[in-house]
N, C-alpha and C positions, 0 to 999 in steps of 0.2 A: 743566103742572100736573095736566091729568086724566091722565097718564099715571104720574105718581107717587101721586095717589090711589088708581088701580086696584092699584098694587103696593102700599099699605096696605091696602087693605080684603082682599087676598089672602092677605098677610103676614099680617095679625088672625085671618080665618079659620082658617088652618093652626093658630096656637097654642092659639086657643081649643078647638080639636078635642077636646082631651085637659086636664080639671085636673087640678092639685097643689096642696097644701096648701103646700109647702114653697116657698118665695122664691129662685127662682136669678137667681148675680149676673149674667147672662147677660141682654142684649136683642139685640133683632134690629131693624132698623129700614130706612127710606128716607128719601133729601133729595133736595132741589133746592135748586138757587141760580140766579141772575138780577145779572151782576155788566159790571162798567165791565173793559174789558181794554188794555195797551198793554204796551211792553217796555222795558227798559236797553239800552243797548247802550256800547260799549266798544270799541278798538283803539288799533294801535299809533302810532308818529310817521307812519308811511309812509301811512297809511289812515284817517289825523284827517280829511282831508278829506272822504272817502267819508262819514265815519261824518257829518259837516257838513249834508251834503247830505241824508244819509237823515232825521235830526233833525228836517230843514227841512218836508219832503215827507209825515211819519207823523204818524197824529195817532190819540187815544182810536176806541173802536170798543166793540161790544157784547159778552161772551160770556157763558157759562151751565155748570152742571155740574147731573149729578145719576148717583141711584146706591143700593148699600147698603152697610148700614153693620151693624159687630156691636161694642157696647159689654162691658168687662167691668169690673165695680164691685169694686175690693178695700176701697172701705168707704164710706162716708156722702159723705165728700169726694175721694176720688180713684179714679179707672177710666181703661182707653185702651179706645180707639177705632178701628179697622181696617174693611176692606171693599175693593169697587170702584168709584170713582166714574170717570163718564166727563167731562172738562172739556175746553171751548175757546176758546182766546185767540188772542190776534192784534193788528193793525193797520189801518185805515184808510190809503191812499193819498191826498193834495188835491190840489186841479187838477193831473190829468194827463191832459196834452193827448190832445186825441180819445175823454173817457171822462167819465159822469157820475158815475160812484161804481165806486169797487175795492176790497177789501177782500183779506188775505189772513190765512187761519184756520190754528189746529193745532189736534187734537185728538188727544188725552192719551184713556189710560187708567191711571189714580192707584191707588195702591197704599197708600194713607196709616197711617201709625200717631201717633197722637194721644193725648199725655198732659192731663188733663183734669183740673181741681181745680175744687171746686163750693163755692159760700158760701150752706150751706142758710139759705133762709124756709119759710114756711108753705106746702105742698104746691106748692114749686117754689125751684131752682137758680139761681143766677147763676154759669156756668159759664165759667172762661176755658181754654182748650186751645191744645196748639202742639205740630209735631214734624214731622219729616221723611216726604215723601214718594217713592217709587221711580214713574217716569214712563214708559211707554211709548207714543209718539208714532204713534200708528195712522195718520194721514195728514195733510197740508197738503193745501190748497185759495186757489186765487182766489175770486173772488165778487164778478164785476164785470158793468158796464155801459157799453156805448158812446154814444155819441151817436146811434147809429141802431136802436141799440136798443130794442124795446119792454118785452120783461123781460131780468130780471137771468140768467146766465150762471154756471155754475160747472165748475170747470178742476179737477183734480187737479195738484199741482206734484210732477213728478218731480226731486226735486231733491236729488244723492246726498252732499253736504255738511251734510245736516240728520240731525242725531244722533236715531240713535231710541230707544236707552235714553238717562235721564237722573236728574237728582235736585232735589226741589222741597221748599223749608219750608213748612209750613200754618200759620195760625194764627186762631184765633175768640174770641168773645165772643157770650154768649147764653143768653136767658131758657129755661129748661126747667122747665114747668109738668107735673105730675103731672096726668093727669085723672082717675085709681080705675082699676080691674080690672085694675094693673100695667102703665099705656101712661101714655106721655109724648110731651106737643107740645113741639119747641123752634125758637127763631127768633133770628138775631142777624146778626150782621155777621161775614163769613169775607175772609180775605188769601188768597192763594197767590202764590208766586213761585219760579221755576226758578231754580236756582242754579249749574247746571251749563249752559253755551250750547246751544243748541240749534244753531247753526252750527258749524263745523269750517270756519271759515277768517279771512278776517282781520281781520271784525265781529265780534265777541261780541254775540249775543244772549240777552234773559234775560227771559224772558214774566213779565208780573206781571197780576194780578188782584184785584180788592176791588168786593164785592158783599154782599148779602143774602141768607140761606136760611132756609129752612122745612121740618123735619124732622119726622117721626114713630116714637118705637118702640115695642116691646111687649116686657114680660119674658116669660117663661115657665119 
C-alpha cells in the first residue's frame, strides 16, 4: 500500500505541474488489489484421475495485483480502461509429506482493456466494468517450507509446459468518488480469470481470482 501511494502522490504532482482550464477525457491513475486466488482445472478420460488427485491435494491461497491504469471517458457513463498491471495467483499445496506449507505462484503482467459504464450520484459512480485481458506470465515460483525448516524458501519452477503468453477476462464493480481538483477514489470488488490454460499438457489449468482494490486517478 505505501508503494502505491508514493505512485499517487508522484502521479498528482506531475499533473498538477501545469493547469488547463479545459477538462480532458483523459486520467491517469494507480491500483492495488488484495484478492483470494485458486484455479479450474480440466482434462481428458485418460488423466480424470490425475486431475482427482490434484482437486484433492490444492486448496485457496493468497494473491494481489497492482499497477497503472489510464482511463478514457467518451461521456458521463461510459469510458475504457487500459494500463499495466502486475498480478499473482496460484495454489496452496495440504499435507505434503515432509513440508509445512507449499505454495505455488504465477505472476502475470496484464494488459487489460475495460469497458466501463457508470450510474452517476452525487459527486460519485457506481461503476460496473468487464473485458478482456492479454497475459504475460513473467515467472512461476514455489514458496515452500519443510519440516526443518526455519523460514520459508522460494524456487523459481523451470517448467517449459507453462504457456507464457495467454488470454484473461476482467471484471469489477465499484464505488468512484470524485474528490474536486479532477481526482477520483475508487474501491470495489474485481474478478480475474484466465481463460486460456496456462499448461500445455494434459491438465488444463485456468487461474482465477476475486479480491478487493483501491484505486486512484487524476485527469488532466
Amino acid at each position: 500500500m505505501i508503494r502505491l501511494f508514493c505512485l499517487y502522490v508522484l502521479l498528482n504532482t506531475s499533473l498538477f505541474a501545469q493547469g488547463t482550464k479545459e477538462t480532458s477525457p483523459w486520467t491517469l491513475g494507480v491500483l492495488g488489489s488484495s484478492a483470494t486466488t485458486y484455479r479450474f482445472t480440466s482434462a481428458d478420460a485418460t488423466s480424470a484421475w490425475l486431475k482427482d488427485q490434484l482437486d484433492s491435494t490444492e486448496s485457496w491461497t493468497n494473491g494481489y495485483a497492482y499497477g497503472l491504469t489510464a482511463d478514457y471517458s467518451f461521456s458521463e457513463k461510459l469510458s475504457i480502461r487500459s494500463g499495466f498491471v502486475f498480478t499473482q495467483t496460484g495454489q496452496a499445496l495440504n499435507n505434503l509429506a515432509g513440508y509445512q506449507s507449499f505454495k505455488i505462484n504465477y505472476q502475470f503482467i496484464d494488459l487489460p482493456i475495460t469497458f466501463r459504464y457508470a450510474v452517476p450520484t452525487e459527486n460519485a459512480n457506481l461503476v460496473f466494468g468487464a473485458g478482456p485481458q492479454l497475459t504475460y506470465m513473467v515467472r512461476s515460483r514455489a514458496i515452500y517450507q519443510s519440516i526443518d525448516d526455519i523460514a520459508l524458501n522460494k524456487t523459481n519452477i523451470n517448467d517449459e509446459s507453462l504457456r507464457t503468453m495467454g488470454l484473461a477476462i476482467g471484471a469489477h464493480v465499484s464505488y468512484d468518488r470524485y474528490l474536486g481538483n479532477n481526482s477520483y477514489i475508487e474501491f470495489g470488488l474485481n474478478y480475474r480469470q484466465q481463460v486460456l490454460s496456462i499448461a500445455q499438457g494434459s491438465i488444463n489449468r485456468l487461474p482465477f481470482s476475486l479480491g478487493a482494490f483501491l484505486a486512484f486517478r487524476q485527469g488532466f
